[in-house]
Legacy VTK file of the C-alpha trace (Angstrom):
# vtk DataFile Version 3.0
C-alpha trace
ASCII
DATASET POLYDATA
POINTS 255 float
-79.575 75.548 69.152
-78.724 75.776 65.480
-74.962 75.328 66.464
-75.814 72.385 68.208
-78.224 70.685 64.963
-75.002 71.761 62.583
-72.821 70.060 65.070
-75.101 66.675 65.039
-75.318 66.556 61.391
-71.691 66.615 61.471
-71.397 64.068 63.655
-73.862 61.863 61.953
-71.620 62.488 58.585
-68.816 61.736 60.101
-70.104 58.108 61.518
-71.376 57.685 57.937
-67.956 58.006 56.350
-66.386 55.947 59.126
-69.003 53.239 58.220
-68.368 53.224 54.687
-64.254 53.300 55.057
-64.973 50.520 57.072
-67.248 48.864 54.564
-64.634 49.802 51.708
-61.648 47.774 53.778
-63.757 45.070 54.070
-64.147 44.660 50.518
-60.944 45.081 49.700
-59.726 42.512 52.119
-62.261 40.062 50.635
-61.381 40.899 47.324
-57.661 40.222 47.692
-58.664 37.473 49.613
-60.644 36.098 46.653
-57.404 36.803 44.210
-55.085 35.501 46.142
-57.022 31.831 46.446
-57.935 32.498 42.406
-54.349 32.497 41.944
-53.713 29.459 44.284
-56.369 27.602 42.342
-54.941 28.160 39.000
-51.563 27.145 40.245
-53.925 23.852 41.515
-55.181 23.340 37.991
-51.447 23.591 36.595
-50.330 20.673 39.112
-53.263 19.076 38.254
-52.430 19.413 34.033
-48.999 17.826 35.369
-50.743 14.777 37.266
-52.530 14.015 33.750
-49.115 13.292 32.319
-47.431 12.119 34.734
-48.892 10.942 38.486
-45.754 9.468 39.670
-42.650 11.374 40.778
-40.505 8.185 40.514
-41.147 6.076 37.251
-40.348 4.124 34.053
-42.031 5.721 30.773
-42.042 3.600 27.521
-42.733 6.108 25.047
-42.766 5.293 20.867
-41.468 8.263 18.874
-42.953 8.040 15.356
-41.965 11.253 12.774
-43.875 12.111 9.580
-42.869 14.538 6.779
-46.117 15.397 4.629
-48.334 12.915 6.566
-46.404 10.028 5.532
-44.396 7.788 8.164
-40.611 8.483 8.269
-39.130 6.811 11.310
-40.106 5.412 14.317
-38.179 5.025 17.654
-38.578 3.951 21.238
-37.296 5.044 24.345
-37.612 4.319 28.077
-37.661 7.311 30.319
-37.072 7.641 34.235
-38.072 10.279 35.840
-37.030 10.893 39.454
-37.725 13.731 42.282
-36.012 16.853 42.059
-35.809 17.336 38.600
-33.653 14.360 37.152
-34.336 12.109 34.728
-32.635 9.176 32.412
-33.728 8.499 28.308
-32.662 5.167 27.446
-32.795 4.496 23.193
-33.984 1.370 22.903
-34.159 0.975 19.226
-31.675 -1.389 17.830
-29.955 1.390 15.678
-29.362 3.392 18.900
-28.544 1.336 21.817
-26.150 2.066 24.135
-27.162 5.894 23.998
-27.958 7.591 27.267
-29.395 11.080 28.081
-29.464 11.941 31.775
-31.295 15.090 32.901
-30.038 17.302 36.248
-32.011 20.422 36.790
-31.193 22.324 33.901
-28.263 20.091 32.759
-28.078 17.744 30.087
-25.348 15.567 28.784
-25.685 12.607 26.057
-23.700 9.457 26.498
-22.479 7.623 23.103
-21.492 3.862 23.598
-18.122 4.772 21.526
-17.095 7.615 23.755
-15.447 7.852 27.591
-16.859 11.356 27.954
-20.681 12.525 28.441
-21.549 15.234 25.763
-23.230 18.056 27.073
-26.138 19.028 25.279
-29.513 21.748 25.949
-33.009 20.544 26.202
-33.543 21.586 22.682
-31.190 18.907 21.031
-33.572 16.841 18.343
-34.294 13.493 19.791
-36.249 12.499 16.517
-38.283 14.791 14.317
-39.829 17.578 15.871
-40.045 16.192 19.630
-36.750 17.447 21.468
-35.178 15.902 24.263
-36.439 18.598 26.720
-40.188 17.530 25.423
-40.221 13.837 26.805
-37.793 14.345 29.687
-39.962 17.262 31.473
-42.692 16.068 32.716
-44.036 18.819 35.053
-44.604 22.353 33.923
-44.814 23.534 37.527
-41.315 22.891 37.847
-40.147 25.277 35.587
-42.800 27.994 35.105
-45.423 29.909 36.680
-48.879 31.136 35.728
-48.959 35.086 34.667
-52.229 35.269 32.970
-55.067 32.982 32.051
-59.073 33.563 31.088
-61.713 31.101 30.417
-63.151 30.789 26.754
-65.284 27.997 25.024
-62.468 25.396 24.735
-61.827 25.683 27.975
-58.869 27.992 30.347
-56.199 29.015 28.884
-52.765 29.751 30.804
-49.900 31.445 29.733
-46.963 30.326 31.816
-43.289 32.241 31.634
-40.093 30.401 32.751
-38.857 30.994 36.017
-35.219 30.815 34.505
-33.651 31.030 31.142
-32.928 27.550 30.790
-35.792 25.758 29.545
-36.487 25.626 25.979
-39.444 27.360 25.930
-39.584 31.062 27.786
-43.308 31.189 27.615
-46.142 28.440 26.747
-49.851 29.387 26.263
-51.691 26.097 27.546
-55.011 25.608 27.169
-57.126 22.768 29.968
-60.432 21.602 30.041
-62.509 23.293 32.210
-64.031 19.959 33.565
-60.768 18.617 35.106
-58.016 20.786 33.710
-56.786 17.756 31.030
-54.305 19.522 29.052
-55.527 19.906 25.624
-53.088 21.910 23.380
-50.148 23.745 23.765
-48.208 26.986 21.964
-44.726 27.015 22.733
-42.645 29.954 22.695
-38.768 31.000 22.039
-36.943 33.798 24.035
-37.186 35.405 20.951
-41.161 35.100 20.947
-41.425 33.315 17.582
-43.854 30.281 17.972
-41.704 27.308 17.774
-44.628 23.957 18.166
-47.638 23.262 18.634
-48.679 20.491 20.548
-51.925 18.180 21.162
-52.637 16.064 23.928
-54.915 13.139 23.467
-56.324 10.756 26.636
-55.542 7.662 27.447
-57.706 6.572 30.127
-57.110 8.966 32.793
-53.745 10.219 31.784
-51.937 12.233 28.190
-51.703 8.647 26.018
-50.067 10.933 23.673
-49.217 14.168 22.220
-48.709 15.253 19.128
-45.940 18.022 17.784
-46.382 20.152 15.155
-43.280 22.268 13.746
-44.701 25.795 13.183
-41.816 26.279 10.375
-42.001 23.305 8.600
-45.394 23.158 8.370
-45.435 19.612 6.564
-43.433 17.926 9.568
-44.896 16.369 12.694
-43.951 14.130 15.192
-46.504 11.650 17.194
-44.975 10.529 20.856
-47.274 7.487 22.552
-46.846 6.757 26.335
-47.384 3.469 26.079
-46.572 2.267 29.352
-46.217 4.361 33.143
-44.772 2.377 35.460
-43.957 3.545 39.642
-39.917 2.827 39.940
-37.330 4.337 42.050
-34.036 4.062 40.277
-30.662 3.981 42.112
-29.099 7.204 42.535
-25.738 5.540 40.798
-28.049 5.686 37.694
-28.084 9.490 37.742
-23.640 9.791 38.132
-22.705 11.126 34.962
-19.478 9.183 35.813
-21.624 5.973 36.034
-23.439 6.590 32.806
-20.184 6.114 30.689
-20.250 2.264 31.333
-21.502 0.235 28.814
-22.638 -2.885 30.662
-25.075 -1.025 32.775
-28.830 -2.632 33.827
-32.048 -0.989 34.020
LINES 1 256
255 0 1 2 3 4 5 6 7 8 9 10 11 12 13 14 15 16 17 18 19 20 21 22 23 24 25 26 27 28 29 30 31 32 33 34 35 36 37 38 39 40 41 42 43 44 45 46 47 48 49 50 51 52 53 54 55 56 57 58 59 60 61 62 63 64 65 66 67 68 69 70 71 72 73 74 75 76 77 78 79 80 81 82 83 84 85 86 87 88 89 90 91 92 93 94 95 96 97 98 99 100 101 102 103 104 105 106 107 108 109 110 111 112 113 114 115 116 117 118 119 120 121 122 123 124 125 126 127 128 129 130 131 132 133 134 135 136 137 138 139 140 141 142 143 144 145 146 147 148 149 150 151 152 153 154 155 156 157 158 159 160 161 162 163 164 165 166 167 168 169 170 171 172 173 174 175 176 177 178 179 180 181 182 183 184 185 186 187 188 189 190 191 192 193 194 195 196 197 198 199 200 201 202 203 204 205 206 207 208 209 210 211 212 213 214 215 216 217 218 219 220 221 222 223 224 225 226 227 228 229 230 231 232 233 234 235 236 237 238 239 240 241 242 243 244 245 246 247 248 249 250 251 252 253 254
């Protein structure tokens, strides 16, 4: 008889630790469950920081360049930029000083076009397009594009991401962007070099419901800054001739 009690307790402890294995994997699977759709809805909030500057993935952008050394207005230029699916877009100068030059984006590929020259110059994304805003700073408009979401954590100005490039192109390796909590409006941004030195920083003001502007601050030259106003999104497909490198060298082109 006392053989047969030690043999029912071990039973009974052996249906207990089945039962809480069982219990254990069902955590787990709810856990990773919950991780993987926290990571799906801070890749969400990203696209949705994108949206805020751009809702379109065809369109015209009239933006107004304006640079300042020591708070005190240097220049000011204006551009029209098209963006297009799959990663392309075209920078028009517009100012009277500058027109006739191109810049046409292709993935990671850049190349200027000078009224005065047969040949497109190829250039990277960090060539100065006036003051502290670079050329890869008005024609990206989408983050999600080019990087991914490693880290982030909540605090009182809201959540703050820290995206790394998903290749070495860009001009920035990482960016720490910080959203609103409410609706994920971007806010500020730290930008990065490979090298990890903190190149900008940048602040994003509303207009309506979409970035009316952002503001560039060179973490070097402290006294330098550079305001760029979206003054005007528009929805346009542009031809694909526009986006022909070989095309772009003509001077009596039409937008």
């Amino acid at each position: 008889m006392f053989n047969s009690v030690i043999l029912a307790m071990l039973l009974m402890l052996l249906m207990l630790l089945m039962l809480l294995s069982a219990s254990n994997t069902s955590w787990a699977q709810e856990q990773e469950s919950e991780q993987a759709l926290s990571k799906q809805a801070i890749a969400d909030a990203l696209n949705q920081a994108d949206q805020f500057r751009s809702k379109y993935d065809n369109a015209k952008v009239a933006i107004k360049v304006s640079q300042y050394e020591a708070e005190q207005l240097l220049t000011v230029r204006e551009f029209d930029v098209y963006t297009q699916s799959q990663q392309r877009a075209l920078v028009i100068y517009k100012s009277k000083s500058e027109l006739g030059q191109k810049v046409l984006m292709k993935g990671n590929d850049y190349w200027m076009f000078l009224p005065k020259s047969r040949r497109p110059i190829r250039i990277t994304p960090m060539q100065k397009l006036l003051g502290e805003a670079a050329i890869g700073d008005i024609a990206t408009m989408r983050w999600s594009d080019d990087y991914q979401v490693v880290t982030h954590h909540h605090n009182a100005q809201g959540i703050e991401m820290t995206l790394q490039a998903k290749h070495e192109k860009v001009s920035y390796q990482t960016i720490k962007l910080l959203v609103a909590k409410e609706n994920f409006f971007p806010k500020q941004a730290e930008m990065f070099l490979s090298s990890g030195r903190l190149a900008k920083t940048v602040n994003f003001t509303a207009r309506g419901e979409r970035v009316g502007s952002m503001l560039i601050r060179d973490k070097v030259q402290r006294n330098k800054m550079t305001q760029v106003e979206y003054q005007d999104f528009e929805a346009i497909t542009l031809a694909e001739k526009f986006f022909n490198p070989q095309i772009l060298i003509r001077n009596d082109l039409r937008f």
